[in-house]
Backbone as JSON, one array per atom type, in Angstrom:
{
  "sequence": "XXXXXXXXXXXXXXXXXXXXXXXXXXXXXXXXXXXXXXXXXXXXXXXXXXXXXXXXXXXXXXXXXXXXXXXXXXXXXXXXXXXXXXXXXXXXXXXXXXXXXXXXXXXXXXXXXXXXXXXXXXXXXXXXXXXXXXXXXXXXXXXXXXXXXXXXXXXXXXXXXXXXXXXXXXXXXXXXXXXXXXXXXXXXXX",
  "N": [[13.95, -1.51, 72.19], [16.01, 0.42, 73.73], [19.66, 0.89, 73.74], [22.04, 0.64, 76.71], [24.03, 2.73, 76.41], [22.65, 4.47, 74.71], [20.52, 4.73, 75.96], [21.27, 6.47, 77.83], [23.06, 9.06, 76.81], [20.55, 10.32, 75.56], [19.15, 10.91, 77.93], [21.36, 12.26, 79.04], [21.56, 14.56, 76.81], [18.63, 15.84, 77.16], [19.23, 17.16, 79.26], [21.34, 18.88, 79.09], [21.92, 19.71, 76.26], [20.81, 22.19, 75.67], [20.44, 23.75, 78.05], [22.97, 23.8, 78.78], [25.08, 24.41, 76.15], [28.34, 24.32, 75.81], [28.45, 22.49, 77.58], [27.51, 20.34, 77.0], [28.82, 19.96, 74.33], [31.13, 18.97, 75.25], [30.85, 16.72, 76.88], [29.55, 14.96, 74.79], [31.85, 14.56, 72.92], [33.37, 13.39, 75.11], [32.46, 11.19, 75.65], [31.96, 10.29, 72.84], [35.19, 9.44, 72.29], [35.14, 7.67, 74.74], [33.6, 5.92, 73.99], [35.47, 5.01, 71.53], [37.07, 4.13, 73.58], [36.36, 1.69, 74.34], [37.04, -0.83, 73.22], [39.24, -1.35, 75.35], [38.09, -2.37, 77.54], [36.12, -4.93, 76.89], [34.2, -6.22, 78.14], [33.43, -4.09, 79.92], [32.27, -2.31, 78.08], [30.06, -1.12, 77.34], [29.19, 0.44, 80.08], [31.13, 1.96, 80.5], [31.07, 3.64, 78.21], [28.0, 4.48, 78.86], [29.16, 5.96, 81.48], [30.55, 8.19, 80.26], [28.41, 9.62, 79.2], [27.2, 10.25, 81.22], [28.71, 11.47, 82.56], [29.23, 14.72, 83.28], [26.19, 15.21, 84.31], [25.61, 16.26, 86.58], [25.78, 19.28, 86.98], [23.78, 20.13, 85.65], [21.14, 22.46, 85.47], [18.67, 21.75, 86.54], [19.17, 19.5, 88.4], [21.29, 20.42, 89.81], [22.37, 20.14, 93.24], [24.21, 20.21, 95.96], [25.81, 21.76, 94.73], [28.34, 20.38, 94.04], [29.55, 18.69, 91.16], [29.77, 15.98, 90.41], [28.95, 14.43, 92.91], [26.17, 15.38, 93.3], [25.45, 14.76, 90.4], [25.29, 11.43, 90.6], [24.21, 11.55, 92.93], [21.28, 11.77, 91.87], [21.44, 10.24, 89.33], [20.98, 7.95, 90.7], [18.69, 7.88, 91.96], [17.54, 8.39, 89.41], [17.29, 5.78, 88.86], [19.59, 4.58, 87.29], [22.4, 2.4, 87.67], [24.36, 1.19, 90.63], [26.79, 1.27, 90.04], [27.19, 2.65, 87.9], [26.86, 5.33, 88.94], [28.68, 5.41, 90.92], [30.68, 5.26, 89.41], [30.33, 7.98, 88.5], [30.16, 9.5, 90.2], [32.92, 9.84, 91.68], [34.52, 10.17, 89.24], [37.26, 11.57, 87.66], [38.96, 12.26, 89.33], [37.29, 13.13, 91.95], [37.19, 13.28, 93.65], [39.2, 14.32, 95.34], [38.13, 16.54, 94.98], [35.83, 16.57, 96.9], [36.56, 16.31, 98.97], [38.1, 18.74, 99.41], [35.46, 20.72, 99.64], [34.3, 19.5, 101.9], [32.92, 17.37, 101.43], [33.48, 14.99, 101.62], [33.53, 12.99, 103.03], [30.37, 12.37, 103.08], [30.29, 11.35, 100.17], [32.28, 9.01, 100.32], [30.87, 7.34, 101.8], [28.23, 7.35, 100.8], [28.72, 5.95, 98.08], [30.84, 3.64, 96.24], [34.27, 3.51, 95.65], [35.1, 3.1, 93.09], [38.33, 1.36, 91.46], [40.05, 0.64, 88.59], [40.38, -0.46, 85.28], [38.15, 0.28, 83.47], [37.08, 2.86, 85.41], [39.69, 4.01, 85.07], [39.49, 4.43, 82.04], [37.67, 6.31, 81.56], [38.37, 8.33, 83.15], [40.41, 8.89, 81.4], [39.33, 9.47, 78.98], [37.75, 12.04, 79.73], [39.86, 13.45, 81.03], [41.09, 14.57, 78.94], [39.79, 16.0, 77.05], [38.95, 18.65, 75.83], [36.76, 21.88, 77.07], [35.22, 22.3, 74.93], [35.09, 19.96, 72.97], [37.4, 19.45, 72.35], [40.37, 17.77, 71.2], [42.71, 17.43, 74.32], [45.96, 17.07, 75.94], [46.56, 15.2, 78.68], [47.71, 17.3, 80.56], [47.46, 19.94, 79.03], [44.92, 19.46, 79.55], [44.65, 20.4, 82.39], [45.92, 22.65, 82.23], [44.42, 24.89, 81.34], [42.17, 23.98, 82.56], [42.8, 25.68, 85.0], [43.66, 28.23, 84.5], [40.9, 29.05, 83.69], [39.53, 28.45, 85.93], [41.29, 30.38, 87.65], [43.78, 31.11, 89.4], [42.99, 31.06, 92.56], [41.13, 29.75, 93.02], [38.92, 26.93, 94.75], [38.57, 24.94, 92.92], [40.99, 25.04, 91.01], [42.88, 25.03, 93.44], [42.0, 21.81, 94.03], [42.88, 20.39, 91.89], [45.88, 20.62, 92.25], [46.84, 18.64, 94.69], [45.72, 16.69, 93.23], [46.81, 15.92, 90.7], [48.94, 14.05, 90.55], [47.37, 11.22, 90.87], [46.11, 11.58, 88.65], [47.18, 11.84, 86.9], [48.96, 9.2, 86.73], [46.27, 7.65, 86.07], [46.19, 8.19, 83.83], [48.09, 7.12, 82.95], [47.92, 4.69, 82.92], [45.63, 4.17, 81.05], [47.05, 4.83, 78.82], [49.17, 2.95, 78.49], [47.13, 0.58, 78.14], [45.99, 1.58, 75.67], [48.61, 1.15, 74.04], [49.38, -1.58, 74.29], [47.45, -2.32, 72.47], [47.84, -2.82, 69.43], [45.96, -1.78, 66.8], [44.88, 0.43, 67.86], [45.1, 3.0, 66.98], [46.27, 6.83, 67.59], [46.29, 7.68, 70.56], [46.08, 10.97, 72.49], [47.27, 12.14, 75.55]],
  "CA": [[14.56, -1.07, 73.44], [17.36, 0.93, 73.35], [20.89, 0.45, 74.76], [22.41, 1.66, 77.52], [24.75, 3.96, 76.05], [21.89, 5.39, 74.27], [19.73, 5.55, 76.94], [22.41, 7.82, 79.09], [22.84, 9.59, 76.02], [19.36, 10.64, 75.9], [19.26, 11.86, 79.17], [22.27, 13.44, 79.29], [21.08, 15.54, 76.1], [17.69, 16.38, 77.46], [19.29, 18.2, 80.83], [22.45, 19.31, 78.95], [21.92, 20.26, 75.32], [20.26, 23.69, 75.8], [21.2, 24.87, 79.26], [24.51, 23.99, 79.03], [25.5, 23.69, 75.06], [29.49, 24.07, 75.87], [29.34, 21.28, 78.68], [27.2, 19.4, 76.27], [29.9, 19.66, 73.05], [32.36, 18.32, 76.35], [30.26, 15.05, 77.24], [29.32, 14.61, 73.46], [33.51, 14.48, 72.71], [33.97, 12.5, 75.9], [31.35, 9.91, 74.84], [33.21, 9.8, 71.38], [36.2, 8.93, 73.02], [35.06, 6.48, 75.6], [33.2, 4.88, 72.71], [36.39, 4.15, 71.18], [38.47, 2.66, 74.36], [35.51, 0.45, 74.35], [37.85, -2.22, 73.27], [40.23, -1.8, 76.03], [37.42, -2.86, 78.71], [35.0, -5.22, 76.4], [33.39, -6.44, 78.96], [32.4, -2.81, 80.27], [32.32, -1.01, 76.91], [28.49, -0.24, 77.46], [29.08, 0.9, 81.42], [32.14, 3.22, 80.35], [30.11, 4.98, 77.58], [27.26, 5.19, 79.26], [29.18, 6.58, 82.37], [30.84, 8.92, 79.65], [27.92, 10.0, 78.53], [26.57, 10.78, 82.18], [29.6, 11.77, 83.78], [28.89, 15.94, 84.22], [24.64, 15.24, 84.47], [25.39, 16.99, 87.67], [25.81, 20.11, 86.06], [22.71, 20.61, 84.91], [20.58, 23.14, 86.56], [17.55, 21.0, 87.12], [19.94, 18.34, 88.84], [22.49, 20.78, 91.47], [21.81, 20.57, 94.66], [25.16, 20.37, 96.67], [27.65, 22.55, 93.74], [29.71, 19.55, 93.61], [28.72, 18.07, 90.74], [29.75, 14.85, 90.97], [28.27, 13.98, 94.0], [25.03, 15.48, 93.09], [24.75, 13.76, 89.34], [25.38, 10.29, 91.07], [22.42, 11.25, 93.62], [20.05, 12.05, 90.57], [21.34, 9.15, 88.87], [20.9, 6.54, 91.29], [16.89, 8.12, 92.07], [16.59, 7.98, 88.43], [17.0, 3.93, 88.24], [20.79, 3.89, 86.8], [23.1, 1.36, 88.35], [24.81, 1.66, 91.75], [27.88, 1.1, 89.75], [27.57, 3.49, 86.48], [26.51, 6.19, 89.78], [29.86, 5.26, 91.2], [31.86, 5.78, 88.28], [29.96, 9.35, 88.05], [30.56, 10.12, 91.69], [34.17, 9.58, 91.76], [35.14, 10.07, 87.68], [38.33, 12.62, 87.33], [39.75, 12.87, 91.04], [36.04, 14.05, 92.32], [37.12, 12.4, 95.73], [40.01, 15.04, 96.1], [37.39, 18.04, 95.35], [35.21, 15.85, 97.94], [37.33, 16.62, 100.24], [37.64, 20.42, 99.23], [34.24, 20.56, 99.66], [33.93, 19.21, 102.98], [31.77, 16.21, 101.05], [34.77, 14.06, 101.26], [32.48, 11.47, 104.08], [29.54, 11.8, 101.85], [30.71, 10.83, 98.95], [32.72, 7.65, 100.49], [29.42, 6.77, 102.91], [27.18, 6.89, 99.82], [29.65, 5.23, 96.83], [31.91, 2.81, 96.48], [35.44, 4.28, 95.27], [35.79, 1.94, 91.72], [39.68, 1.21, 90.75], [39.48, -0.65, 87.35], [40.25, -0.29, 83.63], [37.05, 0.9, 83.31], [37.31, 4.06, 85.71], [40.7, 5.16, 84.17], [39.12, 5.22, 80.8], [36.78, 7.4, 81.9], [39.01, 9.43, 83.55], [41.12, 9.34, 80.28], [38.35, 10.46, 78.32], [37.38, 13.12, 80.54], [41.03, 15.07, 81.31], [41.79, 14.96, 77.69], [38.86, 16.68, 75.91], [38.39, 20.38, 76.63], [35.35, 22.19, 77.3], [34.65, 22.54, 73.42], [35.27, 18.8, 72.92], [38.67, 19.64, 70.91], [41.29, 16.66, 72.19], [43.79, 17.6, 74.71], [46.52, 15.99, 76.28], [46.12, 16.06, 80.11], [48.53, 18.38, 80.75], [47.27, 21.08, 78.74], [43.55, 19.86, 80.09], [44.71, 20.81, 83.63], [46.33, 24.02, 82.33], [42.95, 25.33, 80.67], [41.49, 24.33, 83.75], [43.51, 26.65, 86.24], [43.08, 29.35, 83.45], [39.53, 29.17, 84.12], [39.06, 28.98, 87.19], [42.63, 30.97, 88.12], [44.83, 30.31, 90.68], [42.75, 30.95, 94.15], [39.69, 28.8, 93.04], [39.19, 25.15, 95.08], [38.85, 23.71, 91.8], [42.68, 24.72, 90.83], [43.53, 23.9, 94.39], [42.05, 20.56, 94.62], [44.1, 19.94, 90.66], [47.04, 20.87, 93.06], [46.67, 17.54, 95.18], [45.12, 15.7, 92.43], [47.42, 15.69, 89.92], [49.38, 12.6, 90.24], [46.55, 10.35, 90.69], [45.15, 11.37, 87.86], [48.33, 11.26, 85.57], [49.13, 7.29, 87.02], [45.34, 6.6, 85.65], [46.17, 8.54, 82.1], [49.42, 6.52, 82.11], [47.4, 3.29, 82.91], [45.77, 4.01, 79.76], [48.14, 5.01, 77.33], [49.55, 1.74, 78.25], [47.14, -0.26, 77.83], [46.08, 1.41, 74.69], [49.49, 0.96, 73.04], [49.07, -2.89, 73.88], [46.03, -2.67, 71.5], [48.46, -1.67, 68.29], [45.22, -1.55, 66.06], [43.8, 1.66, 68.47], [45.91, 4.85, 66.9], [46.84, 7.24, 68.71], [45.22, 9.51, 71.57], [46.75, 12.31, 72.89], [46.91, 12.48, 76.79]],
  "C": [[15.95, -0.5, 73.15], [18.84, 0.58, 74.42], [21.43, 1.08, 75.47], [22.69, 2.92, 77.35], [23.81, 5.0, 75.42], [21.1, 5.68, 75.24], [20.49, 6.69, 77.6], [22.69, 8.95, 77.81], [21.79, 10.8, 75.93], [18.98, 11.2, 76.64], [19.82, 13.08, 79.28], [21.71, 14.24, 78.25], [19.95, 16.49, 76.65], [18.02, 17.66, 78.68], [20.24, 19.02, 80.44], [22.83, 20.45, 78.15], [21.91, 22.18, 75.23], [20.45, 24.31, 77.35], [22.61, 24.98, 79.36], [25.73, 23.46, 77.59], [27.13, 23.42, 74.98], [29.56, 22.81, 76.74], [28.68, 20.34, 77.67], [27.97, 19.01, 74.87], [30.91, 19.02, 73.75], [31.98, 16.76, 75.88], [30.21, 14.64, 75.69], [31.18, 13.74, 73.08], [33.97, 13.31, 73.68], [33.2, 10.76, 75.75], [31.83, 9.16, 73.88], [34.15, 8.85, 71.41], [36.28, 7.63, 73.92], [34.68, 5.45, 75.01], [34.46, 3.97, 72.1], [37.32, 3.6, 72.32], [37.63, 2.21, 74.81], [36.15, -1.03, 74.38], [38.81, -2.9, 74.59], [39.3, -2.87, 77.25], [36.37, -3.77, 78.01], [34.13, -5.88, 76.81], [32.38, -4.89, 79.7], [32.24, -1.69, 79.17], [31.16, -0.38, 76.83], [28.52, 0.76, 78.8], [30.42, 1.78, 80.89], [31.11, 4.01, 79.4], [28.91, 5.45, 78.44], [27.71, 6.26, 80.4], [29.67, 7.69, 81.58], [29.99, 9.82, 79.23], [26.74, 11.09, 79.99], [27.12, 11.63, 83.27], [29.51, 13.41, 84.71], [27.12, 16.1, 84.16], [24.68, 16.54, 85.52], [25.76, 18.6, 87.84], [24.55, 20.87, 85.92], [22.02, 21.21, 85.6], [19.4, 22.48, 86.93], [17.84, 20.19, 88.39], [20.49, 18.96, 90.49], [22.09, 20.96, 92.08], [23.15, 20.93, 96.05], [26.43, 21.5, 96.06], [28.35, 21.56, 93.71], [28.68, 18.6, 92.92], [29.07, 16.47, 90.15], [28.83, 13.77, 92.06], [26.89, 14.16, 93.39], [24.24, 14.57, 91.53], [24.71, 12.3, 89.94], [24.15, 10.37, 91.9], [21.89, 10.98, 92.72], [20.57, 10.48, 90.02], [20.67, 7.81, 89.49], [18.59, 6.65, 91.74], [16.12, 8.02, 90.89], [16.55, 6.66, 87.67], [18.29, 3.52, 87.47], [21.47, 2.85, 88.17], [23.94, 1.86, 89.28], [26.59, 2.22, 90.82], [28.04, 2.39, 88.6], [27.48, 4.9, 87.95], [27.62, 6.36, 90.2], [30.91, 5.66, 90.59], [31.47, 7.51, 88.14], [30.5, 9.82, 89.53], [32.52, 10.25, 91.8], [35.61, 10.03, 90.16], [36.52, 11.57, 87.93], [38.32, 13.03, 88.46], [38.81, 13.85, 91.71], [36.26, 13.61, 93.72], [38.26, 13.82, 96.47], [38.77, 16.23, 96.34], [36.11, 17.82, 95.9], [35.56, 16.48, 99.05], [37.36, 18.22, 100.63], [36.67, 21.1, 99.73], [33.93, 20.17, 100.91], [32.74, 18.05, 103.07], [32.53, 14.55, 101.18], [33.86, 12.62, 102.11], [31.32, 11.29, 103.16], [29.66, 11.24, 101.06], [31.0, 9.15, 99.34], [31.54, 7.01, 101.19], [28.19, 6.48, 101.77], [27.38, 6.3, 98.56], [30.73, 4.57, 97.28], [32.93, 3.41, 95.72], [35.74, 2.69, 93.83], [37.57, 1.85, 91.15], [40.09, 0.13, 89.71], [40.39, 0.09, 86.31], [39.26, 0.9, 83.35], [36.84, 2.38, 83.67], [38.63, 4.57, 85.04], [40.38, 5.03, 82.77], [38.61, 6.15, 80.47], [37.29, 8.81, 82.2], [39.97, 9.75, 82.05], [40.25, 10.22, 79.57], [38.05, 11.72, 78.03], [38.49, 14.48, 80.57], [41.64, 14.87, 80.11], [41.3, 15.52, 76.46], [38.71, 17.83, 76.7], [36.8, 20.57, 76.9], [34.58, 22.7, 76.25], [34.52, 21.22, 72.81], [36.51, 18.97, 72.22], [39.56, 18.43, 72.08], [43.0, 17.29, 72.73], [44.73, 16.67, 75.59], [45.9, 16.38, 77.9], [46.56, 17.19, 80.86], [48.0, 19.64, 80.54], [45.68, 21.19, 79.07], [43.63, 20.76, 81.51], [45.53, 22.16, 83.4], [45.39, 25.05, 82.0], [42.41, 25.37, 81.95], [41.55, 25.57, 84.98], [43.66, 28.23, 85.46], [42.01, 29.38, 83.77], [39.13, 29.64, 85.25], [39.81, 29.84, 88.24], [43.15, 30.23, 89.37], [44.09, 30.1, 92.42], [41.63, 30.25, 94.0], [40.0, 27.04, 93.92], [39.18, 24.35, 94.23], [40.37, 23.91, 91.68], [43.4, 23.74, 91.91], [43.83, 22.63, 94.8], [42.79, 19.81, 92.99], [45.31, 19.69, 91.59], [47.54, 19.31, 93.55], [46.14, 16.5, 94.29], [45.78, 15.07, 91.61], [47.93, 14.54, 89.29], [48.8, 11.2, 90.48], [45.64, 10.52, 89.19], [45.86, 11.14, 86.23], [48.72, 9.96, 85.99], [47.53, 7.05, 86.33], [45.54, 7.45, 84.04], [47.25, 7.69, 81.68], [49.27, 5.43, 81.9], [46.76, 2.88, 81.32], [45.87, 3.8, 79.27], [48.32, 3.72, 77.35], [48.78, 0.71, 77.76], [46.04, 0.01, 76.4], [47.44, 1.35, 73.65], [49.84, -0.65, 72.63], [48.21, -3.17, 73.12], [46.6, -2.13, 70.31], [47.23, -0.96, 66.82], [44.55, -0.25, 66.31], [44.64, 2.79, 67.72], [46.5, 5.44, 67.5], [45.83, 8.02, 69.34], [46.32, 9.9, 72.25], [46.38, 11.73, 74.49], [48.29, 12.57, 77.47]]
}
């Protein structure tokens, strides 16, 4: 039987790999990553990777049904037998509640997930806004400047960065901190 993290793994490859090999070198990197601040949460070191490993499912063209893909991998997840909770962490992962709102999904989202505030979710979110969309490791700063490069300045993704920002640097700073209490972890960038 295999283990979580591999099962989500698994998945995520099958929907990811070949339709979407840049978002799949992302999740791969963010996986990596979540793998190692395993320690910080070692009670959820299987439920962070795996959510790491599931976090853009919703992405995948088999999967979108709403464009926000958040919301929509957390549907799919939860119909395909993952946990209310790893669904939760996917619904919500990297300030998906502000571009909820953007979106005009902002009631959905809260009506069908619970909003997680843990360890656990800001690792995730660490993970997440500090690997590019090649998996190369950035800090968050220069993730959210890549981002608004992308999608330029009049897109609702930049916009909802706009409002997002400082919730999402208080959970990178939560972090840092409490990987620098772990002096054996190295360093990460964010």
């Amino acid at each position: 039987m295999s283990s979580l993290p591999q099962h989500a793994a698994e998945v995520s490859g099958r929907h990811l790999a070949v339709a979407l090999p840049r978002r799949w070198r992302h999740v791969q990197a963010v996986a990596a990553k979540a793998h190692r601040l395993g320690a910080l949460v070692p009670d959820d070191a299987e439920v962070l990777a795996a959510a790491a490993w599931l976090h853009d499912i919703g992405y995948a063209p088999t999967i979108i049904n709403t464009g926000f893909h958040s919301l929509d991998g957390a549907r799919w997840l939860l119909r395909e037998g993952f946990s209310p909770r790893i669904a939760g962490l996917v619904a919500y992962h990297s300030c998906a509640a502000y571009e909820a709102e953007e979106r005009g999904l902002g009631d959905a989202l809260a009506a069908e997930f619970p909003k997680e505030e843990s360890p656990t979710a800001d690792a995730l979110w660490f993970a997440d806004m500090t690997t590019g969309p090649d998996g190369q490791d950035f800090t968050a700063k220069e993730r959210l400047a890549e981002i608004r490069e992308r999608y330029g300045p009049e897109d609702l993704v930049t916009h909802f960065w706009r409002e997002a920002e400082p919730a999402l640097m208080d959970a990178i700073r939560r972090t840092q901190d409490r990987i620098l209490a772990q002096p054996m972890y190295g360093s990460f960038r964010g």
